[in-house]
N, C-alpha and C positions, 0 to 999 in steps of 0.2 A: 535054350534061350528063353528068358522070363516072355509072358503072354503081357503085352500093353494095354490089351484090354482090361488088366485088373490095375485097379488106382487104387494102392493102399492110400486111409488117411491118418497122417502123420498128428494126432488128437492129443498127444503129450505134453507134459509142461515144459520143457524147455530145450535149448538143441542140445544139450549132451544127452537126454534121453532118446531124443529123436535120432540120433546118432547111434545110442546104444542097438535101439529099434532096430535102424536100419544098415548096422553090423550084423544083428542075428540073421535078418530077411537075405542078407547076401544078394546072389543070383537070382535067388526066386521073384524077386522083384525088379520090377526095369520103371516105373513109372507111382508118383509120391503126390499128396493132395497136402498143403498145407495151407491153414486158414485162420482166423481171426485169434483162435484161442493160442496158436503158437507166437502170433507175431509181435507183441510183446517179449517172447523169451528169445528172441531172434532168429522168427523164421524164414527173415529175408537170407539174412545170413547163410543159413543151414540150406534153404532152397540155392543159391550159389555155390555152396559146396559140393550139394550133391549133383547138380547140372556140369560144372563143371573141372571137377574130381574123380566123380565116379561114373560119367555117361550117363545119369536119369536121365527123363522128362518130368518136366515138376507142373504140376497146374498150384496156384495159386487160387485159391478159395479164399476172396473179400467179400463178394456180396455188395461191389461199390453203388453206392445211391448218394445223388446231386446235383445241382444243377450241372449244365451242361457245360461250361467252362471250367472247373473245376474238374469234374469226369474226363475231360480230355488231357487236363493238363496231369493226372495222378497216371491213366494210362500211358502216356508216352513217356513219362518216366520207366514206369515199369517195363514198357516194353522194350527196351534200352538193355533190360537184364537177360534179355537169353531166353526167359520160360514158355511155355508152351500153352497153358489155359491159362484163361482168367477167368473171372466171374464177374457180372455184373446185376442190377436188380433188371429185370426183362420190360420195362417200360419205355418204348418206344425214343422217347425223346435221351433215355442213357446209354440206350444201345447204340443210335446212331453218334451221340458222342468220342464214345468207348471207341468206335471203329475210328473217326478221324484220327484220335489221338492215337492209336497201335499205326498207322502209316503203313509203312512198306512192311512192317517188320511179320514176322510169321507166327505170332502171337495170337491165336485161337480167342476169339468174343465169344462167350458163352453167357448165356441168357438165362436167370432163377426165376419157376412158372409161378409154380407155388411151392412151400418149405412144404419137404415128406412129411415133415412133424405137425403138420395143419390136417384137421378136417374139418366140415361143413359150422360147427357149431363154431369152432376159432377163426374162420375168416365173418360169422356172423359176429361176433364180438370185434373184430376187426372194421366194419362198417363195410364191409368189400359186397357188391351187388348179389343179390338171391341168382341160383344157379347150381349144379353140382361144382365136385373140384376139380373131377375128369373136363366137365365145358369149359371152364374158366381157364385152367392149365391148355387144354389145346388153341382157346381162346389168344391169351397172352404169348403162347409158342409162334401165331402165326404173325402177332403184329411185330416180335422181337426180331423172326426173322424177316420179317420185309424191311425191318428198320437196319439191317446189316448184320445182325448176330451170325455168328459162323457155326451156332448150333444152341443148343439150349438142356439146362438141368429139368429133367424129370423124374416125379415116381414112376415106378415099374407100370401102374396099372391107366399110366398116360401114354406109354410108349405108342402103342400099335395106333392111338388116334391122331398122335402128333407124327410119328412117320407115315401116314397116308395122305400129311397136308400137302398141297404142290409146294410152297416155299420151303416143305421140308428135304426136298428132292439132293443130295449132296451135302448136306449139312449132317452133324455131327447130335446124336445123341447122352449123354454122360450121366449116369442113372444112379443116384444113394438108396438109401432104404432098399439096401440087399442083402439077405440075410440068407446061410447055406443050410441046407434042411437041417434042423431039428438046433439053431440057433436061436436064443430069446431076442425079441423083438425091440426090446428099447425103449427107446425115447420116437421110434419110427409108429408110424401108425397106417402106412401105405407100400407094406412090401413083397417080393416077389424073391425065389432062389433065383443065382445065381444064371443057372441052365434055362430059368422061363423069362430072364429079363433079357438074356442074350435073342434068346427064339422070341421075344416078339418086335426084337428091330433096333434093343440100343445095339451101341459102339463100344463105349467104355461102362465099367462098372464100380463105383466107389466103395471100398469097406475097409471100414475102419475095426471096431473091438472086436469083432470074430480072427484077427488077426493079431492084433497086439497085447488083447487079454488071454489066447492061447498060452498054455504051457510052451507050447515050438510053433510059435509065429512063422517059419519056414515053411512047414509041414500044412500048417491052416492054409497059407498063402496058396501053396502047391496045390492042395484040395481041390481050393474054388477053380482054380486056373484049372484042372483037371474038368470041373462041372460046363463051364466054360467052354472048353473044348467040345465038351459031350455035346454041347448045345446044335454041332454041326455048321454052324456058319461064319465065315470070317467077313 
């Protein structure tokens, strides 16, 4: 049985590749990240299918930011579909939104601290307050979850400060910018293996091209989930 701790993301152009994707992954995978860049080519669609066709869990990657009326009424739409994550931007006033609008449903808030692809000099062109991106990430982790987030996206090298917050106590960690040894780094600029993002306290693991730019995306999948395991901790 596929490890849920790995969240392939589904970063392809459109659901027949996404489809093709995730025919190869098979088994190896139980659990699908689909986001901004699919949903245009119908990644609502395709996250339905594979929730309920093929037994995934699908987190939905929006990144929603707006006012609060609006954020409420997008999520109770959404949570009407069955999926498991969402994402929202981590400011206090969207997260507490986000949670009215999901209701009873069991639809995961997750909270974005800072993008892995940010460092110190791109939040200062951002106008965002002087401070490292570790303070500010654990910063925003602890007001998202007081505000109701049911966990929060971070880089690897935020994990170990944001799971020793108290509101981070049962809450869920979901960590991108993971890259399996001796993978190039990307468009990430804050990353961690596999086995040392597990050991210092997330939950889930996002990764996306070390998987689906593989020759046997199966085989890659299985790797990590193998490094994963090594990591000793469920």
């Amino acid at each position: 049985m596929a490890d849920d701790r790995l969240i392939v993301a589904l970063d392809v152009g459109d659901v027949l590749a996404g489809l093709a994707l995730t025919e190869r992954l098979g088994d190896s995978v139980s659990f699908y990240k689909i986001g901004l860049g699919m949903l245009t080519g119908g990644g609502l669609a395709l996250a339905r299918e594979l929730k309920d066709d093929h037994g995934k869990r699908i987190f939905l990657d929006l990144k929603l930011f707006d006012i609060g009326a609006t954020i409420e009424a997008a999520v109770r739409g959404i949570a009407r579909l069955g999926l498991d994550f969402l994402t929202v931007h981590g400011d206090p006033q969207v997260v507490a939104a986000a949670a009215e609008g999901r209701g009873a449903h069991d639809l995961k808030i997750l909270a974005v601290t800072v993008l892995t692809s940010l460092d110190r000099a791109d939040l200062d062109a951002n106008l965002i307050r002087p401070g490292s991106v570790a303070e500010i990430a654990r910063e925003r982790a602890a007001r998202a979850l007081a505000a109701g987030a049911d966990g929060v996206i971070a880089s690897p090298h935020e994990i170990a400060a944001i799971r020793a917050l108290p509101e981070a106590a049962g809450r869920l960690i979901v960590t991108p910018g993971v890259r399996p040894t001796g993978s190039p780094a990307g468009d990430q600029k804050r990353i961690m293996t596999p086995a040392e993002a597990i050991g210092s306290g997330a939950d889930h693991l996002v990764v996306g091209r070390p998987v689906w730019q593989a020759a046997d995306p199966a085989a890659a999948a299985r790797a990590i989930a193998a490094e994963i395991a090594g990591a000793g901790r469920r």
